[in-house]
N, C-alpha and C positions, 0 to 999 in steps of 0.2 A: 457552478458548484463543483466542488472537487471531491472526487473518490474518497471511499471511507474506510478504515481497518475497523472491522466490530472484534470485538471481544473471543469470539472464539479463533482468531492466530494463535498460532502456536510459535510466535516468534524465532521464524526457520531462516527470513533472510533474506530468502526468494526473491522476493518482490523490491526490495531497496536494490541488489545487483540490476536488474531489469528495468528500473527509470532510468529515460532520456535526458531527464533534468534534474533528477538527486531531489526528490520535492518527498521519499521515504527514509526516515530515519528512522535508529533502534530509540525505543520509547522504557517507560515501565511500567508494566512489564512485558506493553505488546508492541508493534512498530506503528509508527503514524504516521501520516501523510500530511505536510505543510498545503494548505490549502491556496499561498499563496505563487507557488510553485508549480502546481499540478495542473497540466495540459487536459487529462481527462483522453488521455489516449485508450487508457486500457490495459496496455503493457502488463500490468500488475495483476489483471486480475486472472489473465491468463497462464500465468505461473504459480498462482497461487495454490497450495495441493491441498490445505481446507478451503474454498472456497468465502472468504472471510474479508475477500474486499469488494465492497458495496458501490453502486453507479449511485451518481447523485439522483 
């Protein structure tokens, strides 16, 4: 299962610079994570300054 952007991003960015694989794009209105892409590293959630991405 791959990482999840909930609802409270505040669509900063952060987190799409930061994948390995580009598996974060700008969404609408918040960014999302292609499931089919996503390592499940973490990368993202550790940049994240609302804390708004979720482990599977």
């Amino acid at each position: 299962m791959a990482h999840k952007i909930v609802e409270e991003c505040i669509a900063c960015g952060a987190c799409a610079s930061e994948c390995p694989v580009e598996a974060i794009s700008e969404g609408d209105p918040i960014y999302v994570i292609d499931p089919e892409k996503c390592t499940d590293c973490g990368s993202c959630v550790a940049v994240c300054p609302v804390e708004a991405i979720k482990a599977p």
